[in-house]
The first five atom37 places (N, CA, C, CB, O) and aatype in JSON, in Angstrom:
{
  "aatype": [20, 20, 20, 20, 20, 20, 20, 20, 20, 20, 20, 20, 20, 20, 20, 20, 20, 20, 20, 20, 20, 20, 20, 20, 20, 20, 20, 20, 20, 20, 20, 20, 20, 20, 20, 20, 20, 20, 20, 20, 20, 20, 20, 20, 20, 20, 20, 20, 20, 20, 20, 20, 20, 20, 20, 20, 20, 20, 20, 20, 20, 20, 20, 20, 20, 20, 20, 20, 20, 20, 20, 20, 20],
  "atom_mask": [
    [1, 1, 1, 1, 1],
    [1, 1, 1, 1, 1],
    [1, 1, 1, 1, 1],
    [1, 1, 1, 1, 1],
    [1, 1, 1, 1, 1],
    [1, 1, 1, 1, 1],
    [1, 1, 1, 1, 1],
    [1, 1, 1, 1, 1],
    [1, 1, 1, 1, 1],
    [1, 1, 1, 1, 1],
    [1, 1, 1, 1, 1],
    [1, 1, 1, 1, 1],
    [1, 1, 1, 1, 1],
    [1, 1, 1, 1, 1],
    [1, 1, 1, 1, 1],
    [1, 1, 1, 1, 1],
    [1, 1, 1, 1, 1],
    [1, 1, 1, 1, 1],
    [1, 1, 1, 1, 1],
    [1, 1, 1, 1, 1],
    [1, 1, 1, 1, 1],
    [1, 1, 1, 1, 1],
    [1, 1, 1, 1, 1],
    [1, 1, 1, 1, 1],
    [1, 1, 1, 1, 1],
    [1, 1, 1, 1, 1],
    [1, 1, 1, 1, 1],
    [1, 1, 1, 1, 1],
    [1, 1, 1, 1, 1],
    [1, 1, 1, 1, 1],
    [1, 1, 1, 1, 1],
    [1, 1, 1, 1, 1],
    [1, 1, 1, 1, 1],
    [1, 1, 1, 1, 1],
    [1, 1, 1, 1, 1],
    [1, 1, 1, 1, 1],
    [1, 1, 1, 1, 1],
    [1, 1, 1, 1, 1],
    [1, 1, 1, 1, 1],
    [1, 1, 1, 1, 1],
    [1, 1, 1, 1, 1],
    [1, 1, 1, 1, 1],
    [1, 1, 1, 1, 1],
    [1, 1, 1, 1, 1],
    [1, 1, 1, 1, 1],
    [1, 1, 1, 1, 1],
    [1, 1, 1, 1, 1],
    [1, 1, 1, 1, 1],
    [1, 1, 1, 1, 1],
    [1, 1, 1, 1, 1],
    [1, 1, 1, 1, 1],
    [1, 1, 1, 1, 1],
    [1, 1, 1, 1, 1],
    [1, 1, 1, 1, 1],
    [1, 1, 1, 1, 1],
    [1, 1, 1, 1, 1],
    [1, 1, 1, 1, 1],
    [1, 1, 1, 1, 1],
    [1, 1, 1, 1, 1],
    [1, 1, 1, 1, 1],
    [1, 1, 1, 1, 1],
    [1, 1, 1, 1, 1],
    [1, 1, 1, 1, 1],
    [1, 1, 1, 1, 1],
    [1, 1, 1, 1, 1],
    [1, 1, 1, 1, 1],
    [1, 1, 1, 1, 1],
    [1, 1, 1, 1, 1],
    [1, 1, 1, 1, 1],
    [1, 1, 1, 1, 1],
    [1, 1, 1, 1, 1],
    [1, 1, 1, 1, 1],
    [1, 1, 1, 1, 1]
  ],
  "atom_positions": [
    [[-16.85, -4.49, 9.59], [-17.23, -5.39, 8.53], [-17.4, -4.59, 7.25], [-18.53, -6.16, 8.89], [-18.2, -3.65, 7.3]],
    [[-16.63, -4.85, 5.88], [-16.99, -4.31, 4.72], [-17.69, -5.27, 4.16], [-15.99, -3.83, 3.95], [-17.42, -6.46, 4.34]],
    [[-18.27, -5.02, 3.71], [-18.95, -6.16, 2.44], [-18.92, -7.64, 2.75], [-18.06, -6.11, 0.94], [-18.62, -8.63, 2.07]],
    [[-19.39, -7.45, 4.16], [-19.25, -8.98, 4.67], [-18.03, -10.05, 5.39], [-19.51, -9.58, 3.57], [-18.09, -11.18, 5.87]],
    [[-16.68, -8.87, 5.14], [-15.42, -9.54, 5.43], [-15.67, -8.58, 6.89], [-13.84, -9.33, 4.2], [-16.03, -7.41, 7.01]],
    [[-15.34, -9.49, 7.77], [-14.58, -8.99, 9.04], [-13.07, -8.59, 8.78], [-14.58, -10.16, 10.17], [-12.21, -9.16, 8.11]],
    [[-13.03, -7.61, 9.39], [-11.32, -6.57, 9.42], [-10.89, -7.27, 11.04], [-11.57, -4.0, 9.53], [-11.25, -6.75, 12.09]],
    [[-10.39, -8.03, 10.98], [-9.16, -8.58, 12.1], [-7.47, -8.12, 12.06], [-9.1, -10.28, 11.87], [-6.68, -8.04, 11.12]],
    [[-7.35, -7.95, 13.08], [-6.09, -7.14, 13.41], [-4.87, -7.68, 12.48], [-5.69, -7.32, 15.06], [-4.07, -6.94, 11.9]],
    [[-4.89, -8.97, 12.44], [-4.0, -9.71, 10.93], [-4.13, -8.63, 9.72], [-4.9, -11.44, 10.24], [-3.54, -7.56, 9.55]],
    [[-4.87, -9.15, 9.12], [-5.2, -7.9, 8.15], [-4.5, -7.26, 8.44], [-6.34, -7.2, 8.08], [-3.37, -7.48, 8.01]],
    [[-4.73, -5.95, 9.42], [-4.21, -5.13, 8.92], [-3.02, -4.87, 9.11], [-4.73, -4.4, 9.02], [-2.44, -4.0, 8.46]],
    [[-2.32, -5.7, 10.21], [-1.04, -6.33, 10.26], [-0.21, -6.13, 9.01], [-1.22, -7.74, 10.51], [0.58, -5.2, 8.84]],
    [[-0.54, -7.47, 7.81], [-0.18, -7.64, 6.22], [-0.2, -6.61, 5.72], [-0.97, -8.42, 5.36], [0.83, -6.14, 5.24]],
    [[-1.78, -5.73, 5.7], [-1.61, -4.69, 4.94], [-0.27, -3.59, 5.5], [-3.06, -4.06, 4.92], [0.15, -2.74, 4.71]],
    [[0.25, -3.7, 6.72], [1.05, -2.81, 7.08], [2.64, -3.01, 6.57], [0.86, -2.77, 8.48], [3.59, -2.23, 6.64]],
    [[2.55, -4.65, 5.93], [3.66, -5.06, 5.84], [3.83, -4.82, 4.42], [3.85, -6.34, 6.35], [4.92, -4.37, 4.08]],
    [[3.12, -4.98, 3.69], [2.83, -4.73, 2.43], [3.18, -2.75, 1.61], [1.14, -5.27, 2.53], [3.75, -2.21, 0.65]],
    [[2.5, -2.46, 2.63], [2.85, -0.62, 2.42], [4.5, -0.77, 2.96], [1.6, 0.8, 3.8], [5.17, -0.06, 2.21]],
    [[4.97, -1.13, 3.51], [6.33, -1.23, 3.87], [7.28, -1.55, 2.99], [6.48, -2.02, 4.74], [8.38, -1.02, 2.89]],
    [[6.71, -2.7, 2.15], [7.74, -3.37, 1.08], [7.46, -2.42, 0.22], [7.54, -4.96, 0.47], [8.48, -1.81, -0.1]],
    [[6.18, -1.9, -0.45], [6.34, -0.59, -1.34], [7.36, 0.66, -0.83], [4.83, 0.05, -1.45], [8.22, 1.18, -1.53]],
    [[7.07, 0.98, 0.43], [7.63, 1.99, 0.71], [9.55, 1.64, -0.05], [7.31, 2.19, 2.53], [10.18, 2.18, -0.96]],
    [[9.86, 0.61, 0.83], [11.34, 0.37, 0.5], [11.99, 0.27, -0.91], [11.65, -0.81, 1.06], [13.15, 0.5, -1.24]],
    [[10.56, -0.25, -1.89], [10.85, -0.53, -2.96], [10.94, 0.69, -3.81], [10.06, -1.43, -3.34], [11.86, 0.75, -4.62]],
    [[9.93, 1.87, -3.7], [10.04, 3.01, -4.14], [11.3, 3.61, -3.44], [8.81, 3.7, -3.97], [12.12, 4.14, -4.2]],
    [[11.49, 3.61, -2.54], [12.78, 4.62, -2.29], [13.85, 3.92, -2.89], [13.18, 4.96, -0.68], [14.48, 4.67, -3.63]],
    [[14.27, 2.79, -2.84], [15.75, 2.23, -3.65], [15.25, 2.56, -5.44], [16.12, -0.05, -3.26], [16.2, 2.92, -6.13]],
    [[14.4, 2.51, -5.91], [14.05, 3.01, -7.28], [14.71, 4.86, -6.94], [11.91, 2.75, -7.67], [15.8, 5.39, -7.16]],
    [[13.42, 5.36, -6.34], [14.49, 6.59, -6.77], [16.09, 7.01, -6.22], [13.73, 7.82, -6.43], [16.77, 7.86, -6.79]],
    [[16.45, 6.41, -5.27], [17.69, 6.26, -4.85], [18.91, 5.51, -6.0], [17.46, 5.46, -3.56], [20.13, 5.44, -5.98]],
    [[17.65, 4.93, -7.13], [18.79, 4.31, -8.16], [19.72, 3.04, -7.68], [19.88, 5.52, -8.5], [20.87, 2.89, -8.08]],
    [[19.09, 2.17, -6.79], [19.96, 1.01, -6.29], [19.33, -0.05, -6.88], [20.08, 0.8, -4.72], [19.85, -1.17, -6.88]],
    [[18.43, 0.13, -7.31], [17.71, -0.78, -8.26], [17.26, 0.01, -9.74], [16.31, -1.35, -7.43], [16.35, 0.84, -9.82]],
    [[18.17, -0.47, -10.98], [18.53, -0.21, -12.04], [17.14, -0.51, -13.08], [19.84, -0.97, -12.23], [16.59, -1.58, -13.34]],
    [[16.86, 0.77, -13.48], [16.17, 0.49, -14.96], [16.84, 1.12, -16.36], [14.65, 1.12, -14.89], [17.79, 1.9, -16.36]],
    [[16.42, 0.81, -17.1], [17.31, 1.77, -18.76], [15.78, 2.56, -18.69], [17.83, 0.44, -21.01], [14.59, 2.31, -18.45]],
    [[16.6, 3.6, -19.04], [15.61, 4.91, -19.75], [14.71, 5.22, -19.35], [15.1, 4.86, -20.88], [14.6, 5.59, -18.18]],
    [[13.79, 5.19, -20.15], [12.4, 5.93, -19.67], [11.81, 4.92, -18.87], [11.3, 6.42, -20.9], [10.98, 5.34, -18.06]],
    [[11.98, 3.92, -18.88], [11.28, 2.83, -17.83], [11.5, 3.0, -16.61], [11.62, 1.48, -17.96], [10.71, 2.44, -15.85]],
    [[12.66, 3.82, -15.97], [13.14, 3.93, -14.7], [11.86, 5.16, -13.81], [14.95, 4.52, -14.89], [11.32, 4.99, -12.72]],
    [[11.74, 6.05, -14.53], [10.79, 7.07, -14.47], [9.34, 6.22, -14.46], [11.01, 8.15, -15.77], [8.67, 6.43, -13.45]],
    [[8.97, 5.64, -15.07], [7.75, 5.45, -15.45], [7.51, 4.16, -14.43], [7.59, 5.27, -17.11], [6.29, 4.14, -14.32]],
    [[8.06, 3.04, -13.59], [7.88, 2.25, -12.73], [8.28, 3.16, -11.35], [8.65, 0.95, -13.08], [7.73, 2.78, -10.31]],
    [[9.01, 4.12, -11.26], [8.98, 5.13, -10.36], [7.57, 5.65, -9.98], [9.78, 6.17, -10.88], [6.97, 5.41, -8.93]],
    [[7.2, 6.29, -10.88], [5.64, 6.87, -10.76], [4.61, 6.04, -10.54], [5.19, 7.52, -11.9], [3.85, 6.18, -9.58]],
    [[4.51, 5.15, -11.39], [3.36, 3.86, -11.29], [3.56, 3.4, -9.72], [3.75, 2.3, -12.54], [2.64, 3.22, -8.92]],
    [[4.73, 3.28, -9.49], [4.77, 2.67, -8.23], [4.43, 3.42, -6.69], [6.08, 2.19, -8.25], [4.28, 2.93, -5.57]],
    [[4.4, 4.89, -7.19], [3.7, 6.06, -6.44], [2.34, 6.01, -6.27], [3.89, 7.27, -7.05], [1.79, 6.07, -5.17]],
    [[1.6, 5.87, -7.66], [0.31, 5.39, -7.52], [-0.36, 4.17, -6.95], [-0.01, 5.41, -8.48], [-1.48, 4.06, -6.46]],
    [[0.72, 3.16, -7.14], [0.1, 2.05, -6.46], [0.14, 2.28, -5.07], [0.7, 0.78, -6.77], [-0.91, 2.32, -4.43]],
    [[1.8, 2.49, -4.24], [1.74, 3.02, -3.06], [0.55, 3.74, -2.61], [2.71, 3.74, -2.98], [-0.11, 3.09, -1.79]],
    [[0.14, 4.73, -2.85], [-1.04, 5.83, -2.54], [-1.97, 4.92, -2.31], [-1.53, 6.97, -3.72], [-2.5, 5.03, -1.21]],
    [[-2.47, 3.77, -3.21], [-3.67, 3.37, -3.74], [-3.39, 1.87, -2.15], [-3.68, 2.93, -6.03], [-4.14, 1.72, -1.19]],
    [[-2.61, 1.37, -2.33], [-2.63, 0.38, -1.3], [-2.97, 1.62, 0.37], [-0.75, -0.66, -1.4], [-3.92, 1.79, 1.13]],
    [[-1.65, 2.17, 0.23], [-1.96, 2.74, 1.88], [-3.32, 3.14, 2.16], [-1.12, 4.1, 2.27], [-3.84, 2.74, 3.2]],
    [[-4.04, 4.01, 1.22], [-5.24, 4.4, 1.32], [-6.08, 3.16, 1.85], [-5.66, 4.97, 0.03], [-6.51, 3.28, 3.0]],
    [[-6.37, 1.93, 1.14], [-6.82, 0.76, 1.65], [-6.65, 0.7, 2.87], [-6.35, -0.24, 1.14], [-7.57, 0.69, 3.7]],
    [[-5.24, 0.63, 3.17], [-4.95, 0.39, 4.57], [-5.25, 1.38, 5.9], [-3.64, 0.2, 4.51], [-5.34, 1.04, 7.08]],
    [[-5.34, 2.33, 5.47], [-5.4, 3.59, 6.31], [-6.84, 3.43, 6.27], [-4.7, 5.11, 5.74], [-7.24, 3.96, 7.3]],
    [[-7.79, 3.0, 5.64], [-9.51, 3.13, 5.64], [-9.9, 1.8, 6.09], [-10.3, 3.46, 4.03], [-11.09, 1.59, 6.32]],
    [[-8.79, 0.62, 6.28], [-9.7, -0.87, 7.1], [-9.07, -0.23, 8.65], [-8.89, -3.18, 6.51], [-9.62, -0.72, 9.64]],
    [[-8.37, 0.44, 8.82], [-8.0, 0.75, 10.32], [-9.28, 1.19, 10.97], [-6.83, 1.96, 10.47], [-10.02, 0.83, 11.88]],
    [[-9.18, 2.22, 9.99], [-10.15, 3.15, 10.53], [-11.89, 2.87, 10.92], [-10.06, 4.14, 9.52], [-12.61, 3.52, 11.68]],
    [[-12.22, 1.56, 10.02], [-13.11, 0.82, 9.89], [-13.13, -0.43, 11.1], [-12.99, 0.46, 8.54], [-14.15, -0.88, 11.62]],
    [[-11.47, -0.92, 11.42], [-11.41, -2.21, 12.62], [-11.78, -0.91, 13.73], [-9.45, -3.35, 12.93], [-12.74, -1.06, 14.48]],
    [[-11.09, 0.14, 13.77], [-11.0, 1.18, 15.22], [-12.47, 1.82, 15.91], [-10.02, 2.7, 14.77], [-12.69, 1.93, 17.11]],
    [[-13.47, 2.24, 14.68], [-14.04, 2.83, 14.97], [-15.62, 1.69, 14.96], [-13.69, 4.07, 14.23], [-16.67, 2.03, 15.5]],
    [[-15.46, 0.6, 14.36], [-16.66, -0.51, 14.26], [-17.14, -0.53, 13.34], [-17.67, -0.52, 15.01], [-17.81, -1.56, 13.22]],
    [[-17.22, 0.41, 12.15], [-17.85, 0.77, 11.15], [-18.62, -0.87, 10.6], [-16.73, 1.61, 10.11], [-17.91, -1.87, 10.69]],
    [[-19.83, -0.98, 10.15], [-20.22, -1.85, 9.09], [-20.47, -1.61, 7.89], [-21.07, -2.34, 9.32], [-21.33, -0.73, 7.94]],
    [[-20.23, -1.89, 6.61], [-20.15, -1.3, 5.3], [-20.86, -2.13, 4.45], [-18.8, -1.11, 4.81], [-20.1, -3.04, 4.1]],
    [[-22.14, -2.28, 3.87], [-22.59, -3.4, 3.11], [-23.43, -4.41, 3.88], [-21.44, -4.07, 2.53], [-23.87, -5.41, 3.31]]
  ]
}
């Protein structure tokens, strides 16, 4: 439980599906199969590194929270 939400295996299901569509989406960006002009190509590249990081982390810390019982709040 964080802050009152129960972590059910759904959850983290989505969240797994979700780090997935980032994952795919960052690699065809830097793979260049999905087209930006200029400096924007770089700069939704990176942003999209940070968001990646920033979601999985979420996800990697409600696991760890459904696995181990944790209550938070």
């Amino acid at each position: 439980m964080v802050f009152g939400v129960v972590v059910n295996p759904m959850m983290l299901v989505a969240g797994g599906v979700v780090v997935f569509a980032l994952i795919v989406f960052q690699l065809l960006v830097g793979l260049r199969k999905i087209h930006f002009k200029g400096k924007a190509h770089l700069l939704i590249h990176k942003r999209g590194a940070w968001v990646l990081l920033a979601v999985a982390g979420i996800h990697g810390f409600l696991g760890f929270v459904y696995a181990v019982g944790l209550r938070i709040g």
